[in-house]
VOTI-931889 format. One line per 2 residues: number of its first residue (from 0); for each residue x, y, z of C-alpha. Coordinates in steps of 0.25 Angstrom, whole numbers, plus 5000, padded with zeros to 4 digits. Example, Ala and Ser with C-alpha at 12.3 -4.5 7.8 and 13.67 -1.06 7.14 Angstrom:
! residues 2
0> 5049/4982/5031; 5055/4996/5029
***
This chain:
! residues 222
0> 5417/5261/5361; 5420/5250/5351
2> 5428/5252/5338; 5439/5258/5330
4> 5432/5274/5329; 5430/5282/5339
6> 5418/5281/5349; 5408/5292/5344
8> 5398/5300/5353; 5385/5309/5347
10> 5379/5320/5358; 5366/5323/5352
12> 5358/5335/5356; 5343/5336/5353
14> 5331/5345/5356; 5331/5360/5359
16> 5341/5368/5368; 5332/5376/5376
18> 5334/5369/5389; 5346/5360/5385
20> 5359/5366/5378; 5360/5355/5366
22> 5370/5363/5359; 5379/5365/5372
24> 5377/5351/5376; 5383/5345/5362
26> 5396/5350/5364; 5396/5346/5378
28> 5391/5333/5375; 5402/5331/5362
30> 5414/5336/5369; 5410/5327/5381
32> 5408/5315/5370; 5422/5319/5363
34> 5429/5318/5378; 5423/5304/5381
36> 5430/5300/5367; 5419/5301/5358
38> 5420/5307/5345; 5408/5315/5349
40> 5397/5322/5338; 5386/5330/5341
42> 5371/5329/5334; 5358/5336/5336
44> 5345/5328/5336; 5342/5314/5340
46> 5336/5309/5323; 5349/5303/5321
48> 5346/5287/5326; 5336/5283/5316
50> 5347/5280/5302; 5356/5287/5311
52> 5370/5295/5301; 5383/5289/5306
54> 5386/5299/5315; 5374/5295/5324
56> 5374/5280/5321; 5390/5280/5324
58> 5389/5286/5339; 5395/5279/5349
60> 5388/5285/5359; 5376/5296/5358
62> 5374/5308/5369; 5360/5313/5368
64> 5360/5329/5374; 5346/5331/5370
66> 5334/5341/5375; 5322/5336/5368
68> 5320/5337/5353; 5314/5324/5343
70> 5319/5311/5347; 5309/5301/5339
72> 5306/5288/5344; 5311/5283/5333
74> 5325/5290/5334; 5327/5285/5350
76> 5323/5272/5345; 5336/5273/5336
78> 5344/5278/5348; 5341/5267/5357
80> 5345/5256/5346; 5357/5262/5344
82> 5359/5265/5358; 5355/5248/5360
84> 5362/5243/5351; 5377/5251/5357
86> 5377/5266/5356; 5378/5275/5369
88> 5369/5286/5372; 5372/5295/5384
90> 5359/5305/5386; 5362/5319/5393
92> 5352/5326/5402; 5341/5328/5395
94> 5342/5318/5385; 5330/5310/5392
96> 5319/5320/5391; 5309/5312/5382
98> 5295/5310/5381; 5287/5300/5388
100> 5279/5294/5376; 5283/5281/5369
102> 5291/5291/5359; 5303/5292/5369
104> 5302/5277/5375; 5315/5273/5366
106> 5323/5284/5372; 5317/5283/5385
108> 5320/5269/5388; 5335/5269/5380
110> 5339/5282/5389; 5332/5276/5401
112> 5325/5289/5404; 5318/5302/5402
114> 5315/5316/5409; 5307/5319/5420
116> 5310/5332/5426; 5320/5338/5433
118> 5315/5334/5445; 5311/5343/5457
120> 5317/5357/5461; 5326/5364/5453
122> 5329/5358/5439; 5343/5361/5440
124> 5356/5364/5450; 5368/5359/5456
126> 5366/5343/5463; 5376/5333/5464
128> 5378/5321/5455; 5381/5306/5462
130> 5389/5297/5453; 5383/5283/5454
132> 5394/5272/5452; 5392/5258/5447
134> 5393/5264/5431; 5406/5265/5423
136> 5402/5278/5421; 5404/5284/5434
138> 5416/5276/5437; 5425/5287/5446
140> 5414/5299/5444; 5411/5306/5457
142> 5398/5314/5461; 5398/5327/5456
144> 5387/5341/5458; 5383/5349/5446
146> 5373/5360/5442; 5363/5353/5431
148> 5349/5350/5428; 5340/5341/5436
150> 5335/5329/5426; 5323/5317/5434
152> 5319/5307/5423; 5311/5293/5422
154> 5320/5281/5421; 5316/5271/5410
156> 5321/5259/5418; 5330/5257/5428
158> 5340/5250/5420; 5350/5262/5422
160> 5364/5264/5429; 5364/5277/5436
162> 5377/5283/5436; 5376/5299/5443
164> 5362/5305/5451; 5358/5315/5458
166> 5349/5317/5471; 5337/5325/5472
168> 5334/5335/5483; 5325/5327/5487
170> 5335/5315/5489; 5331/5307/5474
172> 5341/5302/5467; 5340/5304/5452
174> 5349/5299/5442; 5359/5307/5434
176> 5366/5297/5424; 5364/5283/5422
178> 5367/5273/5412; 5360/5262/5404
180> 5362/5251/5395; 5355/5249/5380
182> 5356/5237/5373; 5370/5238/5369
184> 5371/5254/5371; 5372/5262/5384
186> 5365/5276/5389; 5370/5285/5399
188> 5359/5296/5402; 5364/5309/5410
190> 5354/5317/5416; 5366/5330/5419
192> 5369/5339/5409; 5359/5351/5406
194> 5370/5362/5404; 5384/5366/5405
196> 5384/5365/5419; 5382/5351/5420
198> 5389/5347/5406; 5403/5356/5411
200> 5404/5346/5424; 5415/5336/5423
202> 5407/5325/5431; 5394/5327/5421
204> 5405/5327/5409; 5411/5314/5412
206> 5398/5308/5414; 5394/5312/5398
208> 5408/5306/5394; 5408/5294/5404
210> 5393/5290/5398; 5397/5293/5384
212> 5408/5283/5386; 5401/5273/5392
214> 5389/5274/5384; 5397/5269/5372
216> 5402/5259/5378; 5418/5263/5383
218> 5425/5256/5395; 5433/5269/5397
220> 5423/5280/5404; 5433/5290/5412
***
């Protein structure tokens, strides 16, 4: 978080709220930015990275809470550049559901993945999340269980550090949170996080600020 000013964070929601509570998780999401040391904004909608205003092109660190809704090729196409050339971005949950047509290729591969399903059985309940080691991220973070949704996806490569997981029933072990490099930037991608049962944690809140920290490049994460 280099300069003067004060290292800036923008959650952005997008989509629709029927299954995902996008209002809710904003102010999560911006009290959570505002405790890592961001000043923290929030915005709707994800037509912001083509010409982007000052308030976009200025962020540090961008946080996507999304759950659907337009996300032209042409507008992830802007995000990974920015992302590329030294921004942050830190995806929540589902954040990754995306098609799986050339349109969402840019997304794809700058996130490093997208949905599946969730997976057999229940799609939802209470399971125990490992804390991998080896990343600055989960220096001193301890296992932890929680009630949350179950998320599967497709990796785009395997050119990612995983940092949490969980195991299957069936003994599978599927990554939770793992982070990636971008040119000059850095993404975190969080699968936790479908409701105020997982987002009122302390471990899954410490996750958020710890990745919005390092996403933007700080030394300091605890």
């Amino acid at each position: 978080m280099a300069g003067q000013q004060p290292a800036t964070a923008m959650v952005i929601v997008n989509g629709d709220d029927i299954h995902h509570d996008l209002i809710s998780a904003s102010l999560v999401y911006q009290q959570l930015g505002i405790e890592a040391g961001f000043v923290t904004r929030r915005a709707m909608g994800t037509n912001r990275f083509v010409e982007p205003r000052p308030e976009t092109a200025d962020a540090d660190v961008y946080l996507f809470y999304t759950a659907g809704g337009q996300f032209t090729t042409e507008q992830q196409e802007a995000l990974a550049d920015a992302v590329r050339g030294g921004k942050g971005y830190v995806a929540v949950h589902g954040a990754n559901i995306m098609g799986f047509d050339a349109a969402d290729r840019p997304l794809f591969e700058l996130l490093g993945n997208r949905y599946l399903s969730h997976g057999p059985g229940h799609h939802e309940g209470r399971h125990t999340i490992e804390i991998v080691g080896g990343h600055p991220i989960a220096d001193g973070l301890a296992d932890f269980e929680l009630f949350d949704e179950y998320y599967e996806f497709e990796l785009a490569d395997d050119d990612i550090q995983v940092i949490a997981q969980r195991r299957r029933a069936d003994g599978v072990v599927i990554p939770v949170m793992y982070a990636r490099e971008a040119g000059r930037g850095r993404v975190v991608y969080l699968a936790l996080g479908h409701d105020m049962r997982s987002w009122g944690e302390p471990p899954v809140r410490e996750l958020v600020r710890r990745a919005l920290r390092w996403a933007a490049g700080s030394e300091k994460l605890a």
